[in-house]
LUMTIMAR-585889 format. One record per atom (N, C-alpha, C, O, CB): atom name; x, y, z; residue in one letter. Coordinates in steps of 0.05 Angstrom, whole numbers, plus 32768, in hexadecimal, padded with zeros to 4 digits. Glycine has a CB too. Layout:
<pt "CA" <X Y Z> "A">
...
END
This chain:
<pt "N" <7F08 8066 813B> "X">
<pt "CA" <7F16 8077 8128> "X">
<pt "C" <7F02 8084 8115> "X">
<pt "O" <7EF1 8076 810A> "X">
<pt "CB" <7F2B 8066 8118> "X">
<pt "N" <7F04 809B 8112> "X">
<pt "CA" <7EF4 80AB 8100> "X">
<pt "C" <7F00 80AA 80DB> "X">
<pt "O" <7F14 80B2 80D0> "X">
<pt "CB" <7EF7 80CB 810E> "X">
<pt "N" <7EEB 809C 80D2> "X">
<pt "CA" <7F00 809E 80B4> "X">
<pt "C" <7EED 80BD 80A5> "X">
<pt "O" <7ED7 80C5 80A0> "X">
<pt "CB" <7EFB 8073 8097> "X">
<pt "N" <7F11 80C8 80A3> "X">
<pt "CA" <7F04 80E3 809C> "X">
<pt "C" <7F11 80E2 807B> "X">
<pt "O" <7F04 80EF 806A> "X">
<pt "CB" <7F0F 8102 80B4> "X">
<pt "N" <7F2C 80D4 8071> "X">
<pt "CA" <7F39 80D4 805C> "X">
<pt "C" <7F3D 80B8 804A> "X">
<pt "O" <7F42 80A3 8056> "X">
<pt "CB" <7F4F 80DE 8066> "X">
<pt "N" <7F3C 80B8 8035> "X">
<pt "CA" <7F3B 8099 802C> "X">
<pt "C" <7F52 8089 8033> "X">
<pt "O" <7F50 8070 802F> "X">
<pt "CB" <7F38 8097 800F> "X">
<pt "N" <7F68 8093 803C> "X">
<pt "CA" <7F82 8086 8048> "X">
<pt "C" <7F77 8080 8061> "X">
<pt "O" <7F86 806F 806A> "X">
<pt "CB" <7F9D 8099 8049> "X">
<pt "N" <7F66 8084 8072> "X">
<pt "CA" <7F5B 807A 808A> "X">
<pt "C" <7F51 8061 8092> "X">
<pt "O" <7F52 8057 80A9> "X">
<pt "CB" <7F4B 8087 808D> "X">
<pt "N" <7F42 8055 8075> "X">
<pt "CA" <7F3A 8046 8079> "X">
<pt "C" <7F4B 8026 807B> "X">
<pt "O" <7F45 8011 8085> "X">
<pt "CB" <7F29 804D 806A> "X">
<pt "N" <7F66 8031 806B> "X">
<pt "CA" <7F76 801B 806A> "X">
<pt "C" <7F82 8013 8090> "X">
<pt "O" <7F86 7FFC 8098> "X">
<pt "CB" <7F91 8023 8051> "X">
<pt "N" <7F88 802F 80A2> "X">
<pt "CA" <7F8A 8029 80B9> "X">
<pt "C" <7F6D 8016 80CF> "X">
<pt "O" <7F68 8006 80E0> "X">
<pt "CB" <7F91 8046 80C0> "X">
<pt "N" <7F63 8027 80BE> "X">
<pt "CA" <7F45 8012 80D5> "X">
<pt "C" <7F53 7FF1 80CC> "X">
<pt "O" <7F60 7FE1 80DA> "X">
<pt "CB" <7F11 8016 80C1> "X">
<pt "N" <7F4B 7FED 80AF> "X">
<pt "CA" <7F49 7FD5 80A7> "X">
<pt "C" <7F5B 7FC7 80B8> "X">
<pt "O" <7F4F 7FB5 80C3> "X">
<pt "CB" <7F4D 7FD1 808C> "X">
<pt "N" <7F75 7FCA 80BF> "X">
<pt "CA" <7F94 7FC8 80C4> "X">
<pt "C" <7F87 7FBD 80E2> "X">
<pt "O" <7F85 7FA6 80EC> "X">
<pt "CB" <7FAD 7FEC 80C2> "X">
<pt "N" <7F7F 7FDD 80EE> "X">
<pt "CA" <7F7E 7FCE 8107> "X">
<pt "C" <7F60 7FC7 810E> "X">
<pt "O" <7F5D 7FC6 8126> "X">
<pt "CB" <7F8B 7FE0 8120> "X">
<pt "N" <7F4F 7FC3 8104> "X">
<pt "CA" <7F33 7FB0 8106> "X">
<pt "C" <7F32 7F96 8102> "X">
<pt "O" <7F2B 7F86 8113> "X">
<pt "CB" <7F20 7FB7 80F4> "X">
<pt "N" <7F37 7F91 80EF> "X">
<pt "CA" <7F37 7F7C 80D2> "X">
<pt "C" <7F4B 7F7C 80C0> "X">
<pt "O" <7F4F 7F89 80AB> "X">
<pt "CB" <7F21 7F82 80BF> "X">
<pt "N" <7F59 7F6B 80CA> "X">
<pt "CA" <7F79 7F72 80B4> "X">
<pt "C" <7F70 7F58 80A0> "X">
<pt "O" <7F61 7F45 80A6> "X">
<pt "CB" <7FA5 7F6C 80C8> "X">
<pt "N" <7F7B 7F5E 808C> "X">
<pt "CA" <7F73 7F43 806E> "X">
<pt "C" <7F8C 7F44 806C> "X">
<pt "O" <7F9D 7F56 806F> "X">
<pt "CB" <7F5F 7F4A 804A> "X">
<pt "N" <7F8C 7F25 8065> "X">
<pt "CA" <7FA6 7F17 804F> "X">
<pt "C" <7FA3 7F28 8037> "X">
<pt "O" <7FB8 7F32 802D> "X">
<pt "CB" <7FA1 7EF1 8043> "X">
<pt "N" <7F82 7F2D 8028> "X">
<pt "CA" <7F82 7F37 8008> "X">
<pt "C" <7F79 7F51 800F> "X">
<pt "O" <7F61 7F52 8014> "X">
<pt "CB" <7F6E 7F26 7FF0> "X">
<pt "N" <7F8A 7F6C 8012> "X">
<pt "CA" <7F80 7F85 8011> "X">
<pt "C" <7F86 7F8F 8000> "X">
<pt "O" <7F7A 7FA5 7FFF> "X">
<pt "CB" <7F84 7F92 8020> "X">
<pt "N" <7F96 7F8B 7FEB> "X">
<pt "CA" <7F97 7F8B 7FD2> "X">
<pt "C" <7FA5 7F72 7FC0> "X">
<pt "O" <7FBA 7F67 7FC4> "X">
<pt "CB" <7FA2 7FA4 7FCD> "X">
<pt "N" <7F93 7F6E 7FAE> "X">
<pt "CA" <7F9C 7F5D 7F94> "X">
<pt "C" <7FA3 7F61 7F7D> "X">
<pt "O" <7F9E 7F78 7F76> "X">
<pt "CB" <7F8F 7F51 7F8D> "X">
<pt "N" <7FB1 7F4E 7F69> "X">
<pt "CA" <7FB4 7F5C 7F53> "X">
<pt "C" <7FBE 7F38 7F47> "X">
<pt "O" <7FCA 7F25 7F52> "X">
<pt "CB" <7FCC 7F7E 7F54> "X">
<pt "N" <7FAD 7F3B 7F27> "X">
<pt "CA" <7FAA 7F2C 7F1F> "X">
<pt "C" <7FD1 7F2B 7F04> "X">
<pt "O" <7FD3 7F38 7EEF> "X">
<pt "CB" <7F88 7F30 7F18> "X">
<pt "N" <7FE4 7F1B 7F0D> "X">
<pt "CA" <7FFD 7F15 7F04> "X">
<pt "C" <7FFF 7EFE 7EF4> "X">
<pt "O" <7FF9 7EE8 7EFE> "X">
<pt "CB" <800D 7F14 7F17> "X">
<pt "N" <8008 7F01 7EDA> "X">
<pt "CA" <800E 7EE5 7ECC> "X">
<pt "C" <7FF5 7EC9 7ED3> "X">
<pt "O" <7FF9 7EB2 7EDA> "X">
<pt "CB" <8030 7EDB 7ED8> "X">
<pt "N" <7FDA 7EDB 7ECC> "X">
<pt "CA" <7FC4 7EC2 7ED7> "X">
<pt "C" <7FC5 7EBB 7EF1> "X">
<pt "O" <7FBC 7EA5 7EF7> "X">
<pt "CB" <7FC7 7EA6 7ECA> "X">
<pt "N" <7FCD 7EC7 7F00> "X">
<pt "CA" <7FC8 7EC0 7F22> "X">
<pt "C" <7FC9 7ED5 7F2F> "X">
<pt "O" <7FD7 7EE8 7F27> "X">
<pt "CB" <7FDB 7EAE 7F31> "X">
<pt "N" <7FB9 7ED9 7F4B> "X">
<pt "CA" <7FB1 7EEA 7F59> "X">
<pt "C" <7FC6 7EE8 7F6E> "X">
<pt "O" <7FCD 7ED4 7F79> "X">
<pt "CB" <7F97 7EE7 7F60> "X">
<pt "N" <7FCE 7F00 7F73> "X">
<pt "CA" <7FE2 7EFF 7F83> "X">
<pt "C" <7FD9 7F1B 7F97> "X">
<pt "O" <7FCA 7F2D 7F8D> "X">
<pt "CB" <7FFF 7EFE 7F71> "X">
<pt "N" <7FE2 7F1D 7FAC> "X">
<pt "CA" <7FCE 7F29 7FC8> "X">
<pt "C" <7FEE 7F3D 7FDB> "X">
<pt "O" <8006 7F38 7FDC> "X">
<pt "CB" <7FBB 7EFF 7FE5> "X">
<pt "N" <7FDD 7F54 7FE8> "X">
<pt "CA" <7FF0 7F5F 7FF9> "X">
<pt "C" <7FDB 7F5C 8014> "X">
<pt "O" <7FC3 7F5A 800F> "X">
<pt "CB" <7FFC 7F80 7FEF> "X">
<pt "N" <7FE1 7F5D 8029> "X">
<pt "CA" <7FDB 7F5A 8043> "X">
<pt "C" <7FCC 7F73 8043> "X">
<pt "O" <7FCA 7F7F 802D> "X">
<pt "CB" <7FF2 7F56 8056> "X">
<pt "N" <7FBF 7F80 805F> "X">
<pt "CA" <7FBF 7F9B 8069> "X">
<pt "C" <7FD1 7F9E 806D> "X">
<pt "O" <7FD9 7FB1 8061> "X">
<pt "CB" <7FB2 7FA3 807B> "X">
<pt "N" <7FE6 7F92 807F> "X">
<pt "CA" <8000 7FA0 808C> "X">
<pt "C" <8014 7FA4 8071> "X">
<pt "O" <8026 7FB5 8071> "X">
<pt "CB" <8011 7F8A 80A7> "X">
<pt "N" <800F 7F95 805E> "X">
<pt "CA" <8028 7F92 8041> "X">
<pt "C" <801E 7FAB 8033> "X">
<pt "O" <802E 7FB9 8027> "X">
<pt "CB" <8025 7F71 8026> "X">
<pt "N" <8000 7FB2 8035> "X">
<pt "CA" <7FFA 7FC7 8026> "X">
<pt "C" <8005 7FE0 8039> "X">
<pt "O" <800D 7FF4 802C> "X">
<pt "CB" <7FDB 7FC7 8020> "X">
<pt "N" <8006 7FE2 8055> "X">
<pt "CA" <800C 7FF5 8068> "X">
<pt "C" <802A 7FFA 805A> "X">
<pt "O" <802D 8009 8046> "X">
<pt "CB" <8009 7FEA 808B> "X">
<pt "N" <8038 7FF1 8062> "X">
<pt "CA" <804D 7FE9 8063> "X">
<pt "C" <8060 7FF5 8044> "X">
<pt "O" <8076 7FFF 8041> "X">
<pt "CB" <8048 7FC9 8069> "X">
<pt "N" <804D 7FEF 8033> "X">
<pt "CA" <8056 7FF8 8016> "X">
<pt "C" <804D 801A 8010> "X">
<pt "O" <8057 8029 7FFF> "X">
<pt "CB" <8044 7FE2 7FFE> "X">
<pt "N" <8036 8021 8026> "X">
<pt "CA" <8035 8036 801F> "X">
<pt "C" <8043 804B 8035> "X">
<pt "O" <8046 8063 8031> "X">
<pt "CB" <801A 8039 8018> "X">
<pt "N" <8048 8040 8048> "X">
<pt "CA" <805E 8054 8058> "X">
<pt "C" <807F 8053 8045> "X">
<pt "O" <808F 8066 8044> "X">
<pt "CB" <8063 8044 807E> "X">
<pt "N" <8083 8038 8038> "X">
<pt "CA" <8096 803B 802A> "X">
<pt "C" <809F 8059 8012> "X">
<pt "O" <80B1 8067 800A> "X">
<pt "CB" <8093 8022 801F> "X">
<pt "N" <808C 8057 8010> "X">
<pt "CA" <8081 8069 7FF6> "X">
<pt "C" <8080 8089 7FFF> "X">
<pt "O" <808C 809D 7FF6> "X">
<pt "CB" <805E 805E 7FEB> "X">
<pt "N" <8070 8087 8012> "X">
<pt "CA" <8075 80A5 8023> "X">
<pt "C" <808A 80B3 8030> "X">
<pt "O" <8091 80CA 8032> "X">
<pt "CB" <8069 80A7 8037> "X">
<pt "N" <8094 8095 803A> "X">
<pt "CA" <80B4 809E 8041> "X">
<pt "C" <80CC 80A6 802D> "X">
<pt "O" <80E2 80B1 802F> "X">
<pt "CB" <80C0 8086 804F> "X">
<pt "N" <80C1 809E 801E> "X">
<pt "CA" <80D8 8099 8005> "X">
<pt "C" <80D4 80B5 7FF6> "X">
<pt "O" <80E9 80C1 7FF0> "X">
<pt "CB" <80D1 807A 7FEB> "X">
<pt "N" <80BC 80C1 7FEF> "X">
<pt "CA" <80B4 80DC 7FEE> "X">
<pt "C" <80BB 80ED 7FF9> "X">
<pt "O" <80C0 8102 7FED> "X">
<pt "CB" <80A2 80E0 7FF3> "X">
<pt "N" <80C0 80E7 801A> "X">
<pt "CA" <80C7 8104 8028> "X">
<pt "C" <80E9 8102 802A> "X">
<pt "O" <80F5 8115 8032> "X">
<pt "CB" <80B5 8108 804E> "X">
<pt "N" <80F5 80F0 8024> "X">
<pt "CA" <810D 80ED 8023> "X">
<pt "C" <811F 80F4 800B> "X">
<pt "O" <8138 80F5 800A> "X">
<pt "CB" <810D 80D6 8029> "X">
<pt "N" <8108 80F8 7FF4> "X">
<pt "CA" <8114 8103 7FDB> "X">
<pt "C" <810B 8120 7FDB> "X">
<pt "O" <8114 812F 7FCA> "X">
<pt "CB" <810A 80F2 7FBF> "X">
<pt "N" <80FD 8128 7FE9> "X">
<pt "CA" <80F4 8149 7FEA> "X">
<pt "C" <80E5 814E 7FDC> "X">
<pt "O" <80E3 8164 7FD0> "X">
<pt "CB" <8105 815D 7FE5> "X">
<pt "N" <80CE 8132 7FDA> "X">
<pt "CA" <80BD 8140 7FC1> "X">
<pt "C" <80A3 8147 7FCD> "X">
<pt "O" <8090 814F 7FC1> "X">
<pt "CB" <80B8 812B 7FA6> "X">
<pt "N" <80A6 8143 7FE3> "X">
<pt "CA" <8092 8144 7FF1> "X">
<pt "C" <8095 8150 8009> "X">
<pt "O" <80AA 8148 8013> "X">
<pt "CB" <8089 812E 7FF2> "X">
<pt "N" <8080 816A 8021> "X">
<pt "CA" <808A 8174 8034> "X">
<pt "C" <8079 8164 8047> "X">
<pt "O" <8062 815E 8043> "X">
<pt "CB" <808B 8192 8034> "X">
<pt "N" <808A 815E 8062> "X">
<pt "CA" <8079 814D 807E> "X">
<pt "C" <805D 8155 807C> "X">
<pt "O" <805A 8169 806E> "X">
<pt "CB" <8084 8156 80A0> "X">
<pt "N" <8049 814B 8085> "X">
<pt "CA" <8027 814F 8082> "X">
<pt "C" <8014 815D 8070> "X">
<pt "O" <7FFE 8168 8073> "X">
<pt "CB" <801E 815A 8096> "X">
<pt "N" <8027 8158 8057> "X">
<pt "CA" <801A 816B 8037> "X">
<pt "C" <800A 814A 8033> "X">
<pt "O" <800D 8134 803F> "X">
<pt "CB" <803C 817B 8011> "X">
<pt "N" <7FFA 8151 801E> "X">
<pt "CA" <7FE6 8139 801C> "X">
<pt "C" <7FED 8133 7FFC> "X">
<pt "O" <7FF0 8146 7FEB> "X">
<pt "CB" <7FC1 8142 8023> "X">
<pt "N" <7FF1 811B 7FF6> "X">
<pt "CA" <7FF4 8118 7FD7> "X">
<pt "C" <7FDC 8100 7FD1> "X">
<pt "O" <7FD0 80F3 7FE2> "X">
<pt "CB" <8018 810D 7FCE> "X">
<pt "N" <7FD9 80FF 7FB6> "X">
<pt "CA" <7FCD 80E3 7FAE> "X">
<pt "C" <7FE4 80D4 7F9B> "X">
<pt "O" <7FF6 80E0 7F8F> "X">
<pt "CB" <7FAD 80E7 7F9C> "X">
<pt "N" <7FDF 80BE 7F9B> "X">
<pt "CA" <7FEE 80AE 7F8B> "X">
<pt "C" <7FD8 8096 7F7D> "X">
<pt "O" <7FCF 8084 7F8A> "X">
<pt "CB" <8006 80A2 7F9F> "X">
<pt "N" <7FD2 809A 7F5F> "X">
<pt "CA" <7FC3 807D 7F54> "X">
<pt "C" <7FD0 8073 7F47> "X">
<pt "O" <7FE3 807C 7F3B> "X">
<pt "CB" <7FAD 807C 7F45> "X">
<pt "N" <7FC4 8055 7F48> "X">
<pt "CA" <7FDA 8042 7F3C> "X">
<pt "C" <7FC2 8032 7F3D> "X">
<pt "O" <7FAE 8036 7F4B> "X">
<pt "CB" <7FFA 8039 7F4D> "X">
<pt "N" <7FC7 801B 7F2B> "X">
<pt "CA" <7FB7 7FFE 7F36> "X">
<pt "C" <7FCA 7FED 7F43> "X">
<pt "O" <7FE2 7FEC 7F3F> "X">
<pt "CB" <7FA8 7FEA 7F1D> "X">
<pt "N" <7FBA 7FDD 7F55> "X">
<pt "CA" <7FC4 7FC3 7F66> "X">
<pt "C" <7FDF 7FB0 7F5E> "X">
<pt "O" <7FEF 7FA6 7F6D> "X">
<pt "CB" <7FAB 7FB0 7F65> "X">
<pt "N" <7FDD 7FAF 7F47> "X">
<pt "CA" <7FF4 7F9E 7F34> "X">
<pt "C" <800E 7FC0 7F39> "X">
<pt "O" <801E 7FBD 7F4C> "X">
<pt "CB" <7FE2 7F95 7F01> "X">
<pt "N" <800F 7FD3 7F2D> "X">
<pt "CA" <8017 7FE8 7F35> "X">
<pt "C" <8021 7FE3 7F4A> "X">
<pt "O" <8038 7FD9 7F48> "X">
<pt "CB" <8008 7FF9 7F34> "X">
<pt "N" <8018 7FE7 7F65> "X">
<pt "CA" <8022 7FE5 7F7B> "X">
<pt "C" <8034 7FD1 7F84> "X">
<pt "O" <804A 7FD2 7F8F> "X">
<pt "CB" <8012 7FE7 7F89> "X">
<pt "N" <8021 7FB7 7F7C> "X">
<pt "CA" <802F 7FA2 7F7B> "X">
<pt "C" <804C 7F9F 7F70> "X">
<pt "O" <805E 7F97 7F7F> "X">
<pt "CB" <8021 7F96 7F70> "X">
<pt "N" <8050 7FA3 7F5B> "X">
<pt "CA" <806C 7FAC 7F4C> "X">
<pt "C" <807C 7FBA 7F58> "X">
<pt "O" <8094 7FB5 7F5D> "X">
<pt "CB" <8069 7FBA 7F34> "X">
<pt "N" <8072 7FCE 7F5D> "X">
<pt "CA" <807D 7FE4 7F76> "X">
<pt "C" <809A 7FD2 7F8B> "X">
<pt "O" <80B2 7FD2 7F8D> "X">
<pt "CB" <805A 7FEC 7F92> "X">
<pt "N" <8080 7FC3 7F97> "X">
<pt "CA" <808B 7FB8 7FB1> "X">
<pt "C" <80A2 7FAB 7FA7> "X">
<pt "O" <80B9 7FAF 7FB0> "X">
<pt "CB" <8077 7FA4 7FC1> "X">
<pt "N" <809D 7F99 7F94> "X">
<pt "CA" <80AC 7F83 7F8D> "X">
<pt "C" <80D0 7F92 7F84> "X">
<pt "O" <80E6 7F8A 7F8C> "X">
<pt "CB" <8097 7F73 7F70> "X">
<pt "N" <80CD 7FA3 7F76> "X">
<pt "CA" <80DF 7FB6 7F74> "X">
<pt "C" <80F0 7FB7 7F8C> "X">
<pt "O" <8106 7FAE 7F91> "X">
<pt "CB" <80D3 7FCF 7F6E> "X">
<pt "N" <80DD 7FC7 7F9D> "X">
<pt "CA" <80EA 7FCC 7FBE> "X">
<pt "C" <80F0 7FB8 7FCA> "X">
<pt "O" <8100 7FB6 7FDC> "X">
<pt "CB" <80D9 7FD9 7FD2> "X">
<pt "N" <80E5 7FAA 7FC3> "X">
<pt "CA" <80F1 7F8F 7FD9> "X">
<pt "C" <80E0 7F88 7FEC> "X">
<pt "O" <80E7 7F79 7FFF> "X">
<pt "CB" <810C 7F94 7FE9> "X">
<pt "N" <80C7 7F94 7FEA> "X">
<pt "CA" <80B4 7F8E 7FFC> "X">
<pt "C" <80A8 7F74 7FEF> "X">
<pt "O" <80A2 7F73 7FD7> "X">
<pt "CB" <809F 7FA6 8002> "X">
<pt "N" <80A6 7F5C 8006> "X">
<pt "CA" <8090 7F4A 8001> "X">
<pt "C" <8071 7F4B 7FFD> "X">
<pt "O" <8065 7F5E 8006> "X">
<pt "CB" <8092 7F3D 8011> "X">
<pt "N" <8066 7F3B 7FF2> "X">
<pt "CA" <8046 7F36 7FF8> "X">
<pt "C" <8041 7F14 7FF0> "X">
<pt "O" <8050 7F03 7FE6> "X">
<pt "CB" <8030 7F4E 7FE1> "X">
<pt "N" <8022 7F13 7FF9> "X">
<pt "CA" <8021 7EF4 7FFA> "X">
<pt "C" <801D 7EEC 7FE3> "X">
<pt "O" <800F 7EFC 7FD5> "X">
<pt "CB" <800D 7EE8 800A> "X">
<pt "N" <8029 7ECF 7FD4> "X">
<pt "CA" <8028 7EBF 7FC1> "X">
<pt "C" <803E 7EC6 7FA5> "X">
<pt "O" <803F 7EBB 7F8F> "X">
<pt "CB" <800A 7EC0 7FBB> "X">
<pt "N" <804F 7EDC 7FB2> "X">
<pt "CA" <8064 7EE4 7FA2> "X">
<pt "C" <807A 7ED1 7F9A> "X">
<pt "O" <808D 7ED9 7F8C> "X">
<pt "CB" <806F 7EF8 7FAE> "X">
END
C-alpha cells in the first residue's frame, strides 16, 4: 500500500499491525484505549453520518481535529464501544 494521505496510514496499521491502543485518552485518571478497528470503525461512522446529512459531497476531502478524549466522547455518545470503557 502506498501511503500517499495521512488517513492512509490508519489502513496500513489496520491491516499490517492492528493495536488494542491506536488511540488513547487519558479519563477520570485512567487510560482508556480504542482498537485500530474501534478507531476504523468510528471514523467511517463519522463520514457516513456526514454524507447522510449533506454536509458533505461523495469523494470531497475534509479534515476533522479533535483530541483523542474528543473522539473518544464521540463514540461513547454513538454507542460505539472501545476497550476499558
Amino acid at each position: 500500500m502506498k501511503l500517499e494521505r495521512a488517513f492512509d496510514i490508519l489502513f496500513h496499521q489496520l491491516e499490517t499491525l492492528p493495536r488494542p491502543d491506536c488511540l488513547s485518552a487519558k479519563t477520570g485518571g485512567q487510560w482508556q484505549s480504542l482498537s485500530s478497528t474501534e478507531v476504523m470503525e468510528a471514523v467511517n461512522a463519522v463520514s457516513l453520518g456526514l454524507l447522510q446529512q449533506g454536509l458533505v459531497d461523495m469523494g470531497r476531502s475534509i479534515g476533522i481535529a479533535g483530541s483523542p478524549r474528543c473522539l473518544m466522547q464521540g463514540c461513547f455518545q454513538a454507542g460505539l464501544p472501545w476497550e476499558g470503557r
